[in-house]
Structure formats: C-alpha cells, structure tokens
C-alpha positions as a LaTeX table, in Angstrom:
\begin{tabular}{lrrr}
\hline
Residue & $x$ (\AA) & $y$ (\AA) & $z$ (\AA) \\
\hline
Unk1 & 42.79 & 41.89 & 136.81 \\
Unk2 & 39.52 & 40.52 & 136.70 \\
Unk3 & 39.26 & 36.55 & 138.18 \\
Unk4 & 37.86 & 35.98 & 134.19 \\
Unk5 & 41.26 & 36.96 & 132.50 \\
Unk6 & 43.12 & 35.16 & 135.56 \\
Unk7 & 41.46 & 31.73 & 134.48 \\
Unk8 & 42.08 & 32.68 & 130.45 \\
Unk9 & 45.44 & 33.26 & 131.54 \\
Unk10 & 46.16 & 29.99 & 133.71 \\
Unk11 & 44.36 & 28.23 & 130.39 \\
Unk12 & 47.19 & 29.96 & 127.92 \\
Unk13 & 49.46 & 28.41 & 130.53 \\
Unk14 & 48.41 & 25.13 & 131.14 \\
Unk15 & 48.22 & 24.60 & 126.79 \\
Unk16 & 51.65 & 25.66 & 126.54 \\
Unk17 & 52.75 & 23.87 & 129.63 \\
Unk18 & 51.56 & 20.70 & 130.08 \\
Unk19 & 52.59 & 20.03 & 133.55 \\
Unk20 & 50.69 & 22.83 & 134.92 \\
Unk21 & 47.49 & 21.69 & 136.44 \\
Unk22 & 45.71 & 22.51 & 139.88 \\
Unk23 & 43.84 & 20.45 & 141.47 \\
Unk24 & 40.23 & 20.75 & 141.73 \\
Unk25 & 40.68 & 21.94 & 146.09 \\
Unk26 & 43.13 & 24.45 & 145.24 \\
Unk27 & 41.67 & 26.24 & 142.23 \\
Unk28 & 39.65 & 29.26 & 144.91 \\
Unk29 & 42.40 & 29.90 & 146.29 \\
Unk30 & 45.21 & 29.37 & 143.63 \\
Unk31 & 42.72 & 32.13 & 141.63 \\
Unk32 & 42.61 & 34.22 & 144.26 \\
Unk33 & 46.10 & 34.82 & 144.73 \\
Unk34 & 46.50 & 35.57 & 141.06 \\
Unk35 & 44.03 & 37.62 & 141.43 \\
Unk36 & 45.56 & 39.79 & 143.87 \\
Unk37 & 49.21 & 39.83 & 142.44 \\
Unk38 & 48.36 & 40.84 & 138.88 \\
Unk39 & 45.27 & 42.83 & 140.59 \\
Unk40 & 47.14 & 46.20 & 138.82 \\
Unk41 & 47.79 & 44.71 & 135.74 \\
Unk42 & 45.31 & 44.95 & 132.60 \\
Unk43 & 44.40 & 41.51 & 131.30 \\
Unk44 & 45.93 & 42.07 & 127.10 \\
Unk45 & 48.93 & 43.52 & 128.45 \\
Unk46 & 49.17 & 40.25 & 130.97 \\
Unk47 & 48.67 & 38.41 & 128.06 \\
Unk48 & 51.00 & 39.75 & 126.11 \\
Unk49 & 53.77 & 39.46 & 128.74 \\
Unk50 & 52.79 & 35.88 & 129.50 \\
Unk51 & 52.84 & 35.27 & 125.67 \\
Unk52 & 56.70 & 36.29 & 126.01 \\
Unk53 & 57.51 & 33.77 & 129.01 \\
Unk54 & 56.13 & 30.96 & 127.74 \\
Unk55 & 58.24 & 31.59 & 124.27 \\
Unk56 & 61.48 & 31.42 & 126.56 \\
Unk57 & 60.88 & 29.44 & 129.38 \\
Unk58 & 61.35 & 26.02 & 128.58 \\
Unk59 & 61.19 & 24.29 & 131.45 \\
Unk60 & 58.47 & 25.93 & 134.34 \\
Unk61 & 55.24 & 27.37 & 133.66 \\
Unk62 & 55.78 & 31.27 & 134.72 \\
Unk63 & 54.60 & 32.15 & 138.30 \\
Unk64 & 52.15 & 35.55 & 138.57 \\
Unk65 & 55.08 & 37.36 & 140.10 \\
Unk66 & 57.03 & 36.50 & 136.84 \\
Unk67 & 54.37 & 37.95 & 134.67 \\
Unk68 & 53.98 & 40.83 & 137.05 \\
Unk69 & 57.34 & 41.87 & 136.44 \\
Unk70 & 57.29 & 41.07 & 133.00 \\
Unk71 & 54.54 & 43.60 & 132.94 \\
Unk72 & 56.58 & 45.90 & 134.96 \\
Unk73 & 59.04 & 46.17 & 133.13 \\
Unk74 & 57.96 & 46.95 & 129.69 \\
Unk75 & 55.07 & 49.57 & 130.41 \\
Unk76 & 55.26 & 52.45 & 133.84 \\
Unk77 & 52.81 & 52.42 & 136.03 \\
Unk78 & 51.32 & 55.11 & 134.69 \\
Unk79 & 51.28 & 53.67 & 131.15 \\
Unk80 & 49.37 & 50.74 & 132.93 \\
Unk81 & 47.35 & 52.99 & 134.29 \\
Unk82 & 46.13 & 54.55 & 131.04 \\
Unk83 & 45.89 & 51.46 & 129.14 \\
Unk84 & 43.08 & 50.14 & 131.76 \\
Unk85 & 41.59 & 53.54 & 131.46 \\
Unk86 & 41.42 & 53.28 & 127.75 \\
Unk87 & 39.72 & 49.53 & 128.37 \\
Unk88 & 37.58 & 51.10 & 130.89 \\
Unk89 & 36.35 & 53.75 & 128.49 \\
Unk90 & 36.43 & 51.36 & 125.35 \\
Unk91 & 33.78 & 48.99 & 127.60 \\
Unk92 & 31.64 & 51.91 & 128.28 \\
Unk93 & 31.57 & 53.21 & 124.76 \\
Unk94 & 30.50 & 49.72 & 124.05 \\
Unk95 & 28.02 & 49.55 & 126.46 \\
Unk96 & 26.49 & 53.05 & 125.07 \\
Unk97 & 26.69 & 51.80 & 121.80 \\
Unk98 & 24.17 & 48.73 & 122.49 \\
Unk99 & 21.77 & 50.69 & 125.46 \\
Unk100 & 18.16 & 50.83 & 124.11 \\
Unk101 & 16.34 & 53.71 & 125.32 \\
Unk102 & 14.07 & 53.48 & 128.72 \\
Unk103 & 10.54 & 52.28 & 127.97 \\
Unk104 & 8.13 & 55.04 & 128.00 \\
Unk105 & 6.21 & 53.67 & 130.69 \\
Unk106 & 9.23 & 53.18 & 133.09 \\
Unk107 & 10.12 & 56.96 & 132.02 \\
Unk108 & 6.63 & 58.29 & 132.97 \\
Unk109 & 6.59 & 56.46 & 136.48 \\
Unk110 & 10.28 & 57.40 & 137.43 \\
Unk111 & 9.31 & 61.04 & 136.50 \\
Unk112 & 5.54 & 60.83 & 138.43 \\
Unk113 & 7.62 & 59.78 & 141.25 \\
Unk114 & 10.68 & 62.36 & 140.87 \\
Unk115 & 7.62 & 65.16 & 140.45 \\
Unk116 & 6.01 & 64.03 & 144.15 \\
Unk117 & 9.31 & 63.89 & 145.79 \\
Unk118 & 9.55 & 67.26 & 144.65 \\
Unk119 & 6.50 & 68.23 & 145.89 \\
Unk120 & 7.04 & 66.81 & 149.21 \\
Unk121 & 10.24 & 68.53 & 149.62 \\
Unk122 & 9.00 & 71.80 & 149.02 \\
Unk123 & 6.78 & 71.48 & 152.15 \\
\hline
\end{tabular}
C-alpha cells in the first residue's frame, strides 16, 4: 500500500477512535511501518477490512497487523494479488483515457533524432 492510503487509513481510524493520535515526531516513522506491514495489501480492500474492526472493536484502535490479518483472512493471496492487478490496470485505462496526443513538433524532433541515430548506427 501506497503511504497515501496509509494516512486515509490512520484518518478512518483516528474519526472512529478518538484516542488515536500520533504525535507530530513519530508520524515518518509510525507511516513507514504501516507502510511496510500492509505493503501487500490493496488500499479498498484495507479499507474494507478496517471498516470491519472498527465496527467491533470497542475499545483499541486496530493495529496494521490486525488489519493485515483481517485482510488475510477474507481474500488468498492470490485474490489480493488480482485485485491490485485489476487497480493497476483500472489506473492505466484511466490514464489512457485522459492522454492527449504528442504535439506535432515534439513528434517531428523525436523522429529527426530516431532517423540520425539510425543513420549513425548503420556506419
């Protein structure tokens, strides 16, 4: 997971449980170790799991090795695996979807320059 659904997911947290806070000095590194735990895990299924804890743990905010098992348990790896794929590919269909096309004048240098390096190669 991505250190931008790590901090959405510590926010979901901390509004549900209002005695989870981090101070300022330890947010780096308090990140980074979420960051590395749930580093296998894709962020709506983390969210979804974490949605789950906090509707039956009353008391303690859950830990990243609660919602990494959490995660664990209701999907395979592989299932995780193809759900981040599916993200993955959903991104870069989105992506394609709002490219714009190369400017004409960027085209005609990159291909000026791919036609010398030609050129110089067949020497």
């Amino acid at each position: 997971m991505e250190r931008a659904g790590v901090i959405a997911l510590m926010r979901y947290i901390s509004g549900a449980y209002r005695n989870f806070v981090i101070e300022d000095s330890e947010m780096e590194g308090t990140i980074g170790v979420w960051m590395d735990i749930l580093q296998d895990i894709p962020f709506q299924i983390a969210l979804e799991r974490t949605r789950d804890l906090c509707r039956t743990k009353i008391e303690f905010a859950p830990t990243p090795a609660e919602i990494y098992q959490a995660c664990l348990e209701s999907h395979s790896f592989y299932e995780l695996q193809r759900i981040e794929e599916q993200q993955e590919q959903l991104m870069l269909q989105e992506y394609y979807e709002q490219a714009v096309p190369m400017p004409q004048h960027i085209k005609e240098k990159l291909e000026r320059r791919a036609a010398r390096k030609v050129s110089v190669d067949e020497h």
